[in-house]
C-alpha positions as CSV (number, residue, x, y, z in Angstrom):
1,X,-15.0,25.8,10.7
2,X,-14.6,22.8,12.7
3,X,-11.2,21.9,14.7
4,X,-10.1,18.6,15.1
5,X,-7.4,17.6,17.8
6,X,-5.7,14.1,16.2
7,X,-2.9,12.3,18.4
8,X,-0.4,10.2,16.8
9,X,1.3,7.7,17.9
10,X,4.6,6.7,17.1
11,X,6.9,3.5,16.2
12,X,10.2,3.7,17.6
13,X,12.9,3.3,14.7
14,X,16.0,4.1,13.1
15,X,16.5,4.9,9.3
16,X,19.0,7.0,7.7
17,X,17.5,9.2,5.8
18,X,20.0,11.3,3.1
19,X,20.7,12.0,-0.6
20,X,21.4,8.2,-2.0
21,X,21.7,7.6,-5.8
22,X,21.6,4.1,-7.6
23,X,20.5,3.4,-11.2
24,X,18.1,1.2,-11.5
25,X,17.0,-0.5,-15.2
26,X,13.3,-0.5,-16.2
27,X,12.0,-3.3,-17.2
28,X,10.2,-2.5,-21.0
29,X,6.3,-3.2,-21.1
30,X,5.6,-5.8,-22.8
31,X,3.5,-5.0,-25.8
32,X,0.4,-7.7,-25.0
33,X,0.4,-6.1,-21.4
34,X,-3.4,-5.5,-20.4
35,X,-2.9,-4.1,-16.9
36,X,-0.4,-3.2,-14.3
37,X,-1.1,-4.0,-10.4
38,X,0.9,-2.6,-7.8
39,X,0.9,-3.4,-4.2
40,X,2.9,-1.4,-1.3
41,X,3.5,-4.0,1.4
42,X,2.8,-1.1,4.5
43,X,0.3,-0.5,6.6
44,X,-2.4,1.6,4.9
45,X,-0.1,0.7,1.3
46,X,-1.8,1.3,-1.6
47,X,-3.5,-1.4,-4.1
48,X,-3.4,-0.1,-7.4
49,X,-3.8,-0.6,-11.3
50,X,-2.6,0.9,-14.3
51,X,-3.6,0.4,-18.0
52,X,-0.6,2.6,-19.4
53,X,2.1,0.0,-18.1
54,X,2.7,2.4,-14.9
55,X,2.2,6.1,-16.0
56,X,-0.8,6.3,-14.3
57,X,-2.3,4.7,-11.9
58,X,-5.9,4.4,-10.0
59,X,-6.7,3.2,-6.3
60,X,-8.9,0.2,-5.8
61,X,-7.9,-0.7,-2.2
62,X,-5.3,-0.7,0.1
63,X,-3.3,-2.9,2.5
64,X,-4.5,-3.9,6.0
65,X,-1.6,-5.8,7.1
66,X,1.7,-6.1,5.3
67,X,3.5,-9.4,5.1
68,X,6.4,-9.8,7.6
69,X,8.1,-12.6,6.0
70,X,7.9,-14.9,3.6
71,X,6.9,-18.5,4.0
72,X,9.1,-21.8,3.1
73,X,7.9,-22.7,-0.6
74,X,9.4,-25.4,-2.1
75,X,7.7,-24.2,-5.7
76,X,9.4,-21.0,-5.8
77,X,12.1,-22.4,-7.9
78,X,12.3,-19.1,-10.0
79,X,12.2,-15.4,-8.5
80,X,9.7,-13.4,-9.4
81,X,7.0,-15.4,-10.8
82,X,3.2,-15.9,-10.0
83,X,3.2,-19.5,-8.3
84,X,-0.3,-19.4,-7.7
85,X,-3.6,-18.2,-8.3
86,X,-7.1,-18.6,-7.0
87,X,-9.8,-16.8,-5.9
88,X,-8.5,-17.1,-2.3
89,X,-5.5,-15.5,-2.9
90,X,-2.4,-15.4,-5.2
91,X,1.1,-15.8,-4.1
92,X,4.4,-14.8,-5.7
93,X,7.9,-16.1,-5.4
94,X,10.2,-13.5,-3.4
95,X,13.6,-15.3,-3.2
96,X,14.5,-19.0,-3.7
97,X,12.0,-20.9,-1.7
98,X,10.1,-18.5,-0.5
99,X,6.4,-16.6,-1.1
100,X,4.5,-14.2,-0.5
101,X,0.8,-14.0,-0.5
102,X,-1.4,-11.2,-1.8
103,X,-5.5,-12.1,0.0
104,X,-8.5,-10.6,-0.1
105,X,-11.0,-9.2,2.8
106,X,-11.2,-12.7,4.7
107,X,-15.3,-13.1,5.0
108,X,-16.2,-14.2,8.6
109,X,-19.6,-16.5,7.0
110,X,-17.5,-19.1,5.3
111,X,-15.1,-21.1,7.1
112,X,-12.5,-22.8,5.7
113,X,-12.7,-26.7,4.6
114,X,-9.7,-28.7,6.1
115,X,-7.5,-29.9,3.2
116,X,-8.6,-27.7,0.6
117,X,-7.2,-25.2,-1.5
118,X,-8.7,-22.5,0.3
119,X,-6.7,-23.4,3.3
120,X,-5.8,-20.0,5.1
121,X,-1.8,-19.2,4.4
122,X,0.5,-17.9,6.9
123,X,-0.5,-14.5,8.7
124,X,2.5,-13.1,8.7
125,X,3.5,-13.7,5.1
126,X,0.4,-12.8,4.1
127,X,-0.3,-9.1,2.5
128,X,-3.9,-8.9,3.8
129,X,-5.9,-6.5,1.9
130,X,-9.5,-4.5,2.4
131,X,-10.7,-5.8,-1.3
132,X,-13.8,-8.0,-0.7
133,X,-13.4,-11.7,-2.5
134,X,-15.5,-10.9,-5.2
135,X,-13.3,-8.1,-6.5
136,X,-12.1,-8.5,-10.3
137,X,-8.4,-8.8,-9.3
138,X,-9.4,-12.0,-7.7
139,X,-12.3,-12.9,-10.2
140,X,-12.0,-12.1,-13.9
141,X,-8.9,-10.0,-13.7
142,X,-6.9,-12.2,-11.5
143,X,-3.4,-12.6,-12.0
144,X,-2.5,-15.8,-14.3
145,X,0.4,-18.2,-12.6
146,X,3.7,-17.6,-14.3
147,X,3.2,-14.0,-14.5
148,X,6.2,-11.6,-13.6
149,X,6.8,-10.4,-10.1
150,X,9.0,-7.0,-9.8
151,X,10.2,-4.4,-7.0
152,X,9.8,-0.7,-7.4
153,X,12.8,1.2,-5.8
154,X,12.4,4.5,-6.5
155,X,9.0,5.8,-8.6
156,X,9.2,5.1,-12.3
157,X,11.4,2.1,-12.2
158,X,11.4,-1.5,-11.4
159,X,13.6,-4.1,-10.9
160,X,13.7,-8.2,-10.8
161,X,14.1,-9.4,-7.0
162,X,17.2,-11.3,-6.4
163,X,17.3,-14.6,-5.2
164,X,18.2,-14.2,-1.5
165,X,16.0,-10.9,-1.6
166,X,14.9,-9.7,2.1
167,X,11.1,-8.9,2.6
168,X,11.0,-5.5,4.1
169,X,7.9,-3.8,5.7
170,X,7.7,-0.8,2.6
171,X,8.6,-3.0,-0.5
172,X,6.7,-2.1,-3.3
173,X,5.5,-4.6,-5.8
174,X,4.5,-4.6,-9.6
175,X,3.1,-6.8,-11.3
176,X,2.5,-6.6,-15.3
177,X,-0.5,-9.2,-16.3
178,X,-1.4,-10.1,-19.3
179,X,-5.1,-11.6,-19.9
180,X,-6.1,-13.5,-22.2
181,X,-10.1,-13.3,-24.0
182,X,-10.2,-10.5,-26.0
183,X,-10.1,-8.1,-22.8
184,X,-9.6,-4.4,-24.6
185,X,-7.5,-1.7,-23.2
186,X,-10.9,0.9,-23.8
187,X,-13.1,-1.9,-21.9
188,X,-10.9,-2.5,-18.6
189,X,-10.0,1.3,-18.4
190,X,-14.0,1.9,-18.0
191,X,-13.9,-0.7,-15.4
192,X,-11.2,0.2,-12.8
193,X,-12.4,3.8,-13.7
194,X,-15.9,2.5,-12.4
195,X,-14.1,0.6,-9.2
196,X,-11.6,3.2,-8.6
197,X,-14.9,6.0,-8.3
198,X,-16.5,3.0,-6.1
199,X,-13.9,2.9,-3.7
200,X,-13.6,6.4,-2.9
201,X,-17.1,6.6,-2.6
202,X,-17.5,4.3,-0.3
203,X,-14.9,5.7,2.3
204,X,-17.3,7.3,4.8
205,X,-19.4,4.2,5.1
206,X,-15.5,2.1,5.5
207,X,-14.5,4.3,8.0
208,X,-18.0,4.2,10.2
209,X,-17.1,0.2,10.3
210,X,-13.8,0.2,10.9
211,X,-14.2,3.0,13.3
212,X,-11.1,5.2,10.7
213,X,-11.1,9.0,11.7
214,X,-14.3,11.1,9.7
215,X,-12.6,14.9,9.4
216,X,-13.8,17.8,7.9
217,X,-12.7,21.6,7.9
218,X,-9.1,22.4,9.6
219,X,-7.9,19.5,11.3
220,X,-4.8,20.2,13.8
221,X,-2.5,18.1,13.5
222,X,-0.4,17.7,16.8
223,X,2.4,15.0,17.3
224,X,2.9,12.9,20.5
225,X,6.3,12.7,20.8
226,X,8.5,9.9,23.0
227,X,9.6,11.8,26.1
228,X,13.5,10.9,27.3
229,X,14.5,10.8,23.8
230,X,18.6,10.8,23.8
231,X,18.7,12.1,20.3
232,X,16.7,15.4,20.3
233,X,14.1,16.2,17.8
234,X,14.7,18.6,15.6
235,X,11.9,18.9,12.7
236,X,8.6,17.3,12.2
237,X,7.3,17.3,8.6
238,X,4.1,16.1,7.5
239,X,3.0,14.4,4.1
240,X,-0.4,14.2,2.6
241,X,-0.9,11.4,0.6
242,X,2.8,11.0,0.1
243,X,3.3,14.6,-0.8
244,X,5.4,16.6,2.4
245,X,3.2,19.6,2.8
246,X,5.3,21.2,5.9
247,X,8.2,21.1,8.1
248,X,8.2,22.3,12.1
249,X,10.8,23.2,13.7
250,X,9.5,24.5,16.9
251,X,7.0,23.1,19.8
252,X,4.8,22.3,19.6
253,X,5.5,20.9,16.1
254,X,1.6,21.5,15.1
255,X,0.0,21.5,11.7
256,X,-3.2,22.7,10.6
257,X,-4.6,21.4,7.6
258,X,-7.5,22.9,5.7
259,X,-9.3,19.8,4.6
260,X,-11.4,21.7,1.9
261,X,-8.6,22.0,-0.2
262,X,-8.1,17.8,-0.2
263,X,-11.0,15.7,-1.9
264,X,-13.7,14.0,-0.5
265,X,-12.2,10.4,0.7
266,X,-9.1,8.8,2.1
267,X,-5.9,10.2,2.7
268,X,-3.1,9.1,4.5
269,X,-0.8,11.3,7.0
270,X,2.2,10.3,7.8
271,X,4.3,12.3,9.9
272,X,7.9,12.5,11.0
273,X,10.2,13.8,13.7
274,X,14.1,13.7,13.0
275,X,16.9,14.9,14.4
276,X,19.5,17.8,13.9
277,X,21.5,15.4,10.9
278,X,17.8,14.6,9.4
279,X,18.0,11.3,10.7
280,X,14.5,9.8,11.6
281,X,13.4,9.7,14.9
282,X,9.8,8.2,14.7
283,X,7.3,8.6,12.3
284,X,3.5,7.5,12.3
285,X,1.2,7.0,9.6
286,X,-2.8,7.6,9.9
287,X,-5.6,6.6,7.5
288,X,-8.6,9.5,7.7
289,X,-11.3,10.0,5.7
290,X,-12.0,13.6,4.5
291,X,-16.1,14.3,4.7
292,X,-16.6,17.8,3.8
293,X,-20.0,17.3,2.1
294,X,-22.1,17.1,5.4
C-alpha cells in the first residue's frame, strides 16, 4: 500500500471548546414543503438538500468561500426571508438591513453587463459556491423570494435569526422551499439522487483542476504545528467527514488513515490541536479526494 505524507497548515485561533447546553425550538415542516437546502458558510462547507424536511440529507456541492459579512440592504426589512432570486444568485436577509448572498461557480466566458441584474455582489458577503450556473438550485429548483431563512445551532434543530444577528464564519443555514408546478416528492428525490451520484463522481476529475489532494491507501496524516506556542499543545484529534476518528497525545501527533475503508470521493479532514483544559489551539481543515479504484 501506498503512503502519503500530507502537511497541514494551521489558522491561529481561539475558541472555547466545553460542555454548553441551550434549548433550541424546531421550527415544524411545513406540510407543502418540497425540499430542504442547507448551506454551511465554511470553507469546504457543505451544500446540501433534503426531501424529508431535514432527516436526511444528500451532497450536491460545497462552499468555496464563505461570506465574511453581510452587505447594507435596504430591502431586508424582515429577518429571515429570501429577498431575491435569479439565476445569478439568491440572497437572504440576515439581520435588519443586511444580506447575504448564496452564488454559483462564476463562469470566466461571460462578463458581466454594467447595470444589470447580473451585476456581481460583494465578495465578501458573498457564499461562493463550486455549483456550476446551470444547476437546478439555480434553475428549476431555485429558491422562490419570500421563502424562509433559518440557522442550525446544533444538528436537528433550527432557529429564526434575530434581527441584530452577527455573521459568523461556521453558521449553518436552512432553508425550507416550497415549489410550486406539480413537482412530486418521488420525482425530485430521483433527481438530487441522480445529482448527488453526479457529484461524487465527478471528484477525481474536480480535484485534477483545482489541483485538491488525489489519495489512495494509508495516508499519514502529520500536523504542522506553530512553534513558540505559550499555551502548550496537549492533544490533536482528527475528524473525517465530521466524525473524530482519533485523539494524539504524544509527538509526533501522527495519524494513519486506511483510505479503503472511506468511499470513493471527497472527504474533508479537519484536525485539531488543544491544550491541557481542551481549549483549541489551531485547527485546519483539508478537502481530499479518496481514489482507490486506480
Amino acid at each position: 500500500m501506498s503512503v502519503h505524507a500530507l502537511k497541514t497548515f494551521f489558522l491561529v485561533g481561539v475558541l472555547l471548546i466545553g460542555s454548553a447546553f441551550a434549548l433550541y425550538a424546531q421550527e415544524p415542516p411545513s406540510p407543502d414543503e418540497t425540499y430542504r437546502l442547507r448551506i454551511e458558510n465554511v470553507a469546504f462547507g457543505k451544500v446540501e438538500i433534503s426531501t424529508d424536511s431535514g432527516k436526511h440529507y444528500r451532497l450536491l456541492g460545497r462552499v468555496s468561500r464563505p461570506a465574511k459579512s453581510p452587505m447594507v440592504d435596504r430591502s431586508a426589512s424582515k429577518v429571515g426571508e429570501v429577498l431575491r432570486s435569479t439565476r445569478d444568485f439568491f440572497t437572504f436577509s440576515v439581520a435588519l438591513g443586511q444580506s447575504v448572498v448564496v452564488s454559483p461557480l462564476r463562469s470566466t466566458k461571460k462578463p458581466i453587463k454594467k447595470g444589470s441584474s447580473s451585476s456581481a455582489p460583494p465578495t465578501g458577503a458573498t457564499i461562493q459556491t463550486n455549483l456550476p450556473p446551470t444547476h437546478p438550485l439555480f434553475t428549476e429548483f431555485a429558491i422562490p423570494e419570500n421563502s424562509r431563512a433559518f440557522l442550525q445551532p446544533t444538528p436537528g434543530f433550527t432557529e429564526k435569526m434575530g434581527d441584530s444577528f452577527t455573521l459568523g464564519e461556521e453558521d449553518i443555514f436552512v432553508f425550507p422551499v416550497t415549489l410550486s408546478g406539480g413537482t412530486t416528492t418521488e420525482a425530485l428525490e430521483k433527481k438530487i439522487t441522480a445529482l448527488a451520484d453526479a457529484y461524487q463522481a465527478g471528484a477525481v476529475e474536480r480535484a485534477k483542476a483545482n489541483k485538491t489532494d488525489l489519495v489512495s491507501g494509508v495516508l499519514t496524516l502529520q500536523p504542522q504545528l506553530p512553534t513558540g506556542e505559550p499555551d502548550p499543545i496537549v492533544y490533536v484529534t482528527y475528524a473525517i467527514d465530521g466524525d473524530q476518528v482519533a485523539a494524539q497525545n504524544t509527538e509526533p501527533y501522527n495519524y494513519e488513515w486506511d483510505t479503503k475503508q472511506a468511499s470513493n470521493g471527497e472527504h474533508l479532514i479537519e484536525i485539531r490541536a488543544l491544550n491541557r483544559q481542551g481549549n483549541l489551539i489551531t485547527r485546519a481543515r483539508v478537502l481530499v479526494v479518496v481514489n482507490n479504484s486506480h
